[in-house]
C-alpha positions in Angstrom: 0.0 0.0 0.0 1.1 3.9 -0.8 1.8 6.1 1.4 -0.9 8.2 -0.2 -3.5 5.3 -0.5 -2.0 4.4 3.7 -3.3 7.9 4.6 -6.9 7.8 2.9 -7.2 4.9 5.0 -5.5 5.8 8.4 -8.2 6.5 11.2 -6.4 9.1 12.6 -6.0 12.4 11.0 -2.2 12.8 12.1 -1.3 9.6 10.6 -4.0 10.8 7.4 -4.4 14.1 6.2 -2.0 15.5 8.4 0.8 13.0 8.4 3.2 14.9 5.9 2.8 17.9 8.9 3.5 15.5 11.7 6.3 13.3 10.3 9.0 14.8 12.2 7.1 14.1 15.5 5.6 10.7 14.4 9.1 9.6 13.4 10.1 10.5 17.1 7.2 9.5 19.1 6.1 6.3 17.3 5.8 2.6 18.9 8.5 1.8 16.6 10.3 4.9 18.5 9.2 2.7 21.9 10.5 -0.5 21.0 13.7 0.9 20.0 14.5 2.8 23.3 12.8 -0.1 25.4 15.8 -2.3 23.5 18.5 0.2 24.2 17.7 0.3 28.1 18.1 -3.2 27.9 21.9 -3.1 26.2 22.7 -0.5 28.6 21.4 -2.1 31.8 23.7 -5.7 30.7 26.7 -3.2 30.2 26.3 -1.3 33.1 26.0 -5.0 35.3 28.9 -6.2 33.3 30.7 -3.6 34.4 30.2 -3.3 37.8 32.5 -5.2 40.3 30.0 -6.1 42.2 27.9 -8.6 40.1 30.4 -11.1 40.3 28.4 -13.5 38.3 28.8 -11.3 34.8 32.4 -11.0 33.7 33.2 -7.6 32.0 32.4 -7.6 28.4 35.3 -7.0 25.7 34.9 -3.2 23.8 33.9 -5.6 20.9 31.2 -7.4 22.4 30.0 -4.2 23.6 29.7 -2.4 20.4 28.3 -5.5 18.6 25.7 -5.1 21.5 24.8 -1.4 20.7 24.8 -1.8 17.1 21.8 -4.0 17.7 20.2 -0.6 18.6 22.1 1.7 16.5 20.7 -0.7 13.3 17.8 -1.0 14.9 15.0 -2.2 11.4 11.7 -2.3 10.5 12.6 -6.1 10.2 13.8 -6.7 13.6 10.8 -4.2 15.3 8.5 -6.9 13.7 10.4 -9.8 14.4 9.6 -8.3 18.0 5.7 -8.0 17.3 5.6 -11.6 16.3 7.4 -12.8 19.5 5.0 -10.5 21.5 1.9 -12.0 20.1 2.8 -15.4 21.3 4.1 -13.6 25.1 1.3 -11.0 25.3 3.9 -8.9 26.6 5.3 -6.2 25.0 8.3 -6.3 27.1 9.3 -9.8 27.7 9.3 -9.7 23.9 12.0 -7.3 24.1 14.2 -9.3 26.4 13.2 -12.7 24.1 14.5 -10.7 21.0 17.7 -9.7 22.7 18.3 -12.9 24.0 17.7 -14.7 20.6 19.9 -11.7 18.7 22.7 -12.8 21.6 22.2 -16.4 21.2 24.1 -16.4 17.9 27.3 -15.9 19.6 28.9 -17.9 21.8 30.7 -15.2 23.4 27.1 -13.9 24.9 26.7 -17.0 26.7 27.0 -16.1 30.4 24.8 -12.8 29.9 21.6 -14.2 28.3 20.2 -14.8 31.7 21.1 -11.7 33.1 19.0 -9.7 30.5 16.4 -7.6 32.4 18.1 -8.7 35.5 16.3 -7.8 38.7 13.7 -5.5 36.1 10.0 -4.7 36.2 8.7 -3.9 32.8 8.1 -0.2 34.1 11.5 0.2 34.8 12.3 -0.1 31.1 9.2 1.6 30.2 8.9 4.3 32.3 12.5 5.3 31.2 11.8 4.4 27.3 8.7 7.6 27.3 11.0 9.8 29.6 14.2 9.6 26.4 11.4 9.8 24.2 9.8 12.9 26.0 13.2 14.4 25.8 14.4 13.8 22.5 11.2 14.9 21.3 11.7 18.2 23.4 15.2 19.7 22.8 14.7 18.2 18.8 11.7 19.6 17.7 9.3 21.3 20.6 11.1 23.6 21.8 12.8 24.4 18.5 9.0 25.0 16.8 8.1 27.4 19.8 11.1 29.2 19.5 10.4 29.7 15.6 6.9 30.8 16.5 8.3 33.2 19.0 10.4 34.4 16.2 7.5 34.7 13.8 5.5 36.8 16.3 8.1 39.2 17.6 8.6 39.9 14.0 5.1 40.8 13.2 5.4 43.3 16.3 8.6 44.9 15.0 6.9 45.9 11.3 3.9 47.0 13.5 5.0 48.6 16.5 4.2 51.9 16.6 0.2 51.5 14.4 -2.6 52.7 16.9 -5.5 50.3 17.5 -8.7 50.7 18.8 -8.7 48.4 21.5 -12.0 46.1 22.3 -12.9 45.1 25.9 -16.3 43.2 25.9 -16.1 43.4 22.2 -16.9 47.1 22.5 -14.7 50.0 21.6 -12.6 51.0 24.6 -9.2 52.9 25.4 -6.5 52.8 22.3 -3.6 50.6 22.2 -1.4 49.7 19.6 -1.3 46.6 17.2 2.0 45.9 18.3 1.8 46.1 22.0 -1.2 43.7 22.0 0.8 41.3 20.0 3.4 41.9 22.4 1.2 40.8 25.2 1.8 37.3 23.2 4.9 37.3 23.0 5.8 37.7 26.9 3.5 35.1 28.0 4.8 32.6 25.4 8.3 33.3 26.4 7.4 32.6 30.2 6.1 29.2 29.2 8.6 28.1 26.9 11.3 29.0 29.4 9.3 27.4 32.1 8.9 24.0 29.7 12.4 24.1 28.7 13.6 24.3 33.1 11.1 20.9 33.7 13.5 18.0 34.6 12.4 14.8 33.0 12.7 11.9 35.7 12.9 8.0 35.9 12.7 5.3 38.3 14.8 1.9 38.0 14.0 0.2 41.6 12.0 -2.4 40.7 8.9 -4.2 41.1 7.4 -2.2 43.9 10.6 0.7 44.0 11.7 -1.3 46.6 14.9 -3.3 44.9 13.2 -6.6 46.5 15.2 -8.6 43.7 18.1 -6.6 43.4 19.0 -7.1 47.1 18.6 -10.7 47.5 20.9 -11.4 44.7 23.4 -9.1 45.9 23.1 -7.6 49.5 26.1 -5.6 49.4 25.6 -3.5 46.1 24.1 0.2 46.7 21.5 -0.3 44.2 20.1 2.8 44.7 23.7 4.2 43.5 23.9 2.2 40.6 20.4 2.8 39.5 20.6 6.5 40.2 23.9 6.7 38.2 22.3 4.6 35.0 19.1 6.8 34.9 21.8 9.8 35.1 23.7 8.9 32.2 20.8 9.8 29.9 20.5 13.0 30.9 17.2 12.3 33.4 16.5 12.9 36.8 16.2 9.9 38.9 12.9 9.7 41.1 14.6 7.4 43.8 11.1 7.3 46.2 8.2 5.0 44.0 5.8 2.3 44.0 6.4 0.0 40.7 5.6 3.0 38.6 7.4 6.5 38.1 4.7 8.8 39.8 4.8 10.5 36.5 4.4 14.2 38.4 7.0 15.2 36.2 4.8 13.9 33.2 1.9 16.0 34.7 4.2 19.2 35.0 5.3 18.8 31.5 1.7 18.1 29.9 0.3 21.3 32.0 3.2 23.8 30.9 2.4 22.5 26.9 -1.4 22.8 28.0 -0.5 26.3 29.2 1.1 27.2 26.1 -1.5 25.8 24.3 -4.3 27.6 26.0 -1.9 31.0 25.2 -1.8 30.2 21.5 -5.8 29.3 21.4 -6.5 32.7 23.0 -3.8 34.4 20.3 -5.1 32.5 17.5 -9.0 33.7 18.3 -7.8 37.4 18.7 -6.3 37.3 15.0 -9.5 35.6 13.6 -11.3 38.5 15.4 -9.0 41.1 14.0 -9.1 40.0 10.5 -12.7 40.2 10.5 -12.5 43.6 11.4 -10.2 43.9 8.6 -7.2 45.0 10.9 -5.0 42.6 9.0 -5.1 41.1 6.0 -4.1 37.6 4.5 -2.1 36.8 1.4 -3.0 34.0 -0.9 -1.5 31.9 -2.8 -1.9 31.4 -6.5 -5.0 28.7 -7.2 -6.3 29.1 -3.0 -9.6 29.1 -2.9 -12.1 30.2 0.4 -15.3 29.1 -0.6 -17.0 26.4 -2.7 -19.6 28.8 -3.7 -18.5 32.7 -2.5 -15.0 33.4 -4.8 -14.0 36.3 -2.7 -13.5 34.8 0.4 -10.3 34.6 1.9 -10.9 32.2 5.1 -8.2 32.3 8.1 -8.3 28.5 7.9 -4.6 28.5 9.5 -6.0 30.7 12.8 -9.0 28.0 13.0 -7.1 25.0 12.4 -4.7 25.7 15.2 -7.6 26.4 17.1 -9.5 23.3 16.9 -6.0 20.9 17.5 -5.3 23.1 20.9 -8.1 22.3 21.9 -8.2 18.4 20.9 -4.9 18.8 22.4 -5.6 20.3 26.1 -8.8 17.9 25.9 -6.2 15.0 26.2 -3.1 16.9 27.9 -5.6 17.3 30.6 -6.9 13.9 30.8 -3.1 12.8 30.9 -1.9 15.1 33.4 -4.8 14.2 35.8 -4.8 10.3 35.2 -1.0 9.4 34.7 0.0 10.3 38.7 -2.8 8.3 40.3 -2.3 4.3 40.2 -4.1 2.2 42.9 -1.8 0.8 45.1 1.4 0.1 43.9 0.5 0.0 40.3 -2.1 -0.7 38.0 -2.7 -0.8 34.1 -4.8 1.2 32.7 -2.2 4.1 32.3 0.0 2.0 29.4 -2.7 2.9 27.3 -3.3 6.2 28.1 0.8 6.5 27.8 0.8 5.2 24.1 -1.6 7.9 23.2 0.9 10.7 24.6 2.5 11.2 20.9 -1.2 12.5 19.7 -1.6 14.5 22.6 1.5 16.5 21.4 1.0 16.1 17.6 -1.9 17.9 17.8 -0.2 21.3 19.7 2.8 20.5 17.3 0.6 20.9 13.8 -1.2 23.9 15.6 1.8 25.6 16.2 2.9 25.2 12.8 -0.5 26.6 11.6 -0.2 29.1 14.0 3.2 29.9 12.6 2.2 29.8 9.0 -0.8 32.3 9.4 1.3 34.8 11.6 3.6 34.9 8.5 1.3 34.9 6.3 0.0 38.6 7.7 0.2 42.4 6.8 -1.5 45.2 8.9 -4.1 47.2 7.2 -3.5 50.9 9.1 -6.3 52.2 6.6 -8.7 50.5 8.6 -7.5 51.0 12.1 -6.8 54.6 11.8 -10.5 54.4 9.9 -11.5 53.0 13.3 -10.0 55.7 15.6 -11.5 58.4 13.8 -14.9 57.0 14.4 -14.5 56.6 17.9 -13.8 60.2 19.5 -16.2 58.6 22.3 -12.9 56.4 23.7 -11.4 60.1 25.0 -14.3 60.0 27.7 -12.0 58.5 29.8 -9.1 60.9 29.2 -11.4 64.1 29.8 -13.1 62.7 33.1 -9.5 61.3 34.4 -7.7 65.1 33.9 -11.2 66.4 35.5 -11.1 64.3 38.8 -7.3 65.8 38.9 -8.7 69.5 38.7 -11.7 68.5 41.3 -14.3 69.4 38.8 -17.4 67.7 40.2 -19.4 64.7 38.6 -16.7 64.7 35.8 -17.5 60.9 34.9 -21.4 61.7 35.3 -21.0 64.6 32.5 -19.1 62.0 30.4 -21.4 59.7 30.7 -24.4 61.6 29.7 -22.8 63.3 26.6 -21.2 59.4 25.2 -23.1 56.8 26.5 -25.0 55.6 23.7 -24.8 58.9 21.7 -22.5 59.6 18.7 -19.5 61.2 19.8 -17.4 63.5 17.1 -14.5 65.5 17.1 -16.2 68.8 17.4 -18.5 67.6 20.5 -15.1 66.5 22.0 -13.5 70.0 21.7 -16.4 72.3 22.3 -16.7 70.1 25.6 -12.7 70.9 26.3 -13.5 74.7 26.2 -16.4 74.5 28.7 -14.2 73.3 31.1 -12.5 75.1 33.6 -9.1 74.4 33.2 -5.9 75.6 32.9 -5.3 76.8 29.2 -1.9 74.5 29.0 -4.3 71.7 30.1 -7.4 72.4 27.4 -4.4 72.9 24.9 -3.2 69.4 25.8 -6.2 67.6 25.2 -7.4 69.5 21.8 -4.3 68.0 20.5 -5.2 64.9 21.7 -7.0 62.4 19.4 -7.7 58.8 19.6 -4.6 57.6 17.6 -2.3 59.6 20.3 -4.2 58.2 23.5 -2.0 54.9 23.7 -0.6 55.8 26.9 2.6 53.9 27.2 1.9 51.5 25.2 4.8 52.0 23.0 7.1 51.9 25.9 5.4 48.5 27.6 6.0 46.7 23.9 9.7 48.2 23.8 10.1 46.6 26.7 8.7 43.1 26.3 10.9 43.0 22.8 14.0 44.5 25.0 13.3 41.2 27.6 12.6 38.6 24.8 14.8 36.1 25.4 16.4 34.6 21.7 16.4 30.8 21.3 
């Protein structure tokens, strides 16, 4: 079967429609992906006993032996990945089939003899598991997460630099309210984002190795005198991971939940981003370019849709719908452990695949955006009404009485022009400097510092 003919079929959109978008996340976060890692932990766990003095019952094993060993992982096929799957359906267990693979590859030479019994020596299956997601997690992190947030960082803060200094009518309760500018609410954005991504990227990613109830029950019969916790401390460190030295059987995943909340958080940011633009393109505050042969609507040839705004919008939220399910289900096991989070676990790659092709939407509408200042500074001028707040403000400061009151009446619901704005100024009684401070005043130059706060968030942005 085709790939293409494959994707008409699959029953997942990722692997479907989508699956040219998610390759680079799919190829890292695959059960192919698990297998191998699971198989790696294995090597790694033999060499580390092999070359401890204190498993007296394993002899070190020769540089060779070693390397033929890793290349087992390093050549790691499609072949022997279903070589695995067939062992597995006679086991019905996904790891033992591991640990029959590796002793069958090891079988073939003669060399391997005293170690095919000490493969998954003293092991739980979660020990290898639990360890296989965390290098997945992290590979998946530093390679491409953190890499596409950083580019969509990018991609915004350069939107607010062509735009910084463009009034805008700002909207609070979708009504017209004081004036900002286009490129300090962008800005806005842009600091949150950077506080989660920095946040996501400080998250240790941990791992447990103690055995069937995180006790080391079997590693200390065999050998009473090792410090296990040591050694299993020092081989989760080696990979880069935290070890999580107090468990039950399973890893209590916290560190799972802290992870799938930060991308939840940064997901949530991107949804509420991703509706502003939709709502400031239908106002016709920015405008889309096309590409040659696009087309909006099957029957209506002028539209131009903001299908990238609502795509990423509906995967952030299939996203957080699962992120949260995750992050609440994966640290709760009765007792010591139970199973029904393995197959929550294998469904942690579509959690994320669905942020990861929203954030690429995300990315690819931002870019494909151009301000239209015709219409905001269109806006502002029919808006005079949003200076209310300026004239009552500077009239509390000079103790004129009932200043908001006398606003009030004369906007509230009325039509509010240039002309009723300055007669009302020379009415007032206030200094001359004052009154000639507020007729110069219109509602493109009320932005207070709005231009200074976006400065400063682009001053603080932190560069990937």
């Amino acid at each position: 079967m085709s790939a293409d003919i494959y994707h008409l079929h699959a029953l997942s959109p990722l692997d479907g429609r989508y699956a040219d978008a998610l390759q680079p996340c799919s190829t890292l976060f695959n059960e192919f992906s698990l297998i191998k890692w699971r198989l790696h932990i294995e090597i790694e766990w033999l060499i580390t006993l092999s070359q401890s003095d204190s498993i007296t019952h394993l002899p070190p094993l020769s540089d060779q032996n070693i390397q033929r060993l890793r290349r087992l992982f390093e050549q790691f096929s499609n072949t022997d990945a279903l070589r695995i799957k067939t062992i597995e359906a006679e086991t019905r267990h996904d790891l033992k089939a591991i640990e029959y693979y590796l002793k069958e590859q090891l079988a073939t030479y003669p060399a391997f003899e005293p170690y095919l019994e000490s493969i998954h020596f003293a092991l739980t299956s979660t020990d290898v598991n639990n360890l296989a997601y965390a290098l997945m997690l992290k590979t998946l992190k530093s390679s491409l997460l953190v890499p596409t947030l950083n580019q969509l960082s990018a991609t915004l803060k350069q939107l607010i630099q062509s735009n910084l200094e463009q009034p805008m009518l700002a909207r609070t309760h979708g009504q017209p309210a004081s004036p900002t500018t286009a490129g300090k609410e962008l800005a806005v954005f842009l600091s949150r984002l950077n506080r989660q991504i920095k946040s996501f990227e400080d998250l240790n990613i941990h791992s447990k190795f103690n055995g069937a109830v995180g006790n080391f029950n079997a590693h200390h019969i065999a050998y009473p005198n090792v410090d296990w916790i040591q050694l299993s401390s020092d081989f989760i460190t080696q990979f880069g991971l935290t070890p999580s030295i107090y468990t039950t059987q399973i890893e209590p995943n916290d560190y799972l939940a802290e992870h799938l909340d930060n991308i939840s958080r940064i997901n949530t940011i991107c949804l509420d981003l991703s509706k502003d633009i939709w709502g400031y393109i239908s106002l016709n505050y920015f405008k889309q370019k096309i590409k040659n042969g696009q087309i909006g609507s099957s029957t209506m040839p002028h539209k131009i849709n903001p299908i990238d705004f609502e795509n990423a919008e509906g995967n952030l939220g299939l996203s957080n719908a699962l992120l949260t399910h995750m992050a609440r289900k994966l640290p709760c096991s009765r007792f010591q452990r139970d199973l029904s989070d393995s197959t929550v676990l294998r469904n942690l790659g579509v959690a994320i695949g669905y942020a990861y092709l929203a954030f690429q939407n995300l990315d690819k509408g931002l870019n494909a955006l151009t301000l239209n200042s015709n219409a905001l500074n269109q806006d502002l001028d029919q808006n005079w009404a949003v200076l209310a707040e300026a004239l009552q403000t500077v009239m509390r400061r000079y103790a004129i009485k009932e200043g908001y009151e006398q606003l009030r009446h004369l906007t509230q619901g009325h039509h509010f022009e240039q002309s009723d704005y300055v007669k009302l100024i020379q009415k007032l009684d206030l200094p001359e400097t004052v009154k000639q401070r507020l007729e110069r005043l219109t509602p493109q130059t009320y932005t207070g510092l709005a231009f200074e706060l976006e400065q400063h968030i682009l001053q603080t942005f932190r560069e990937p």
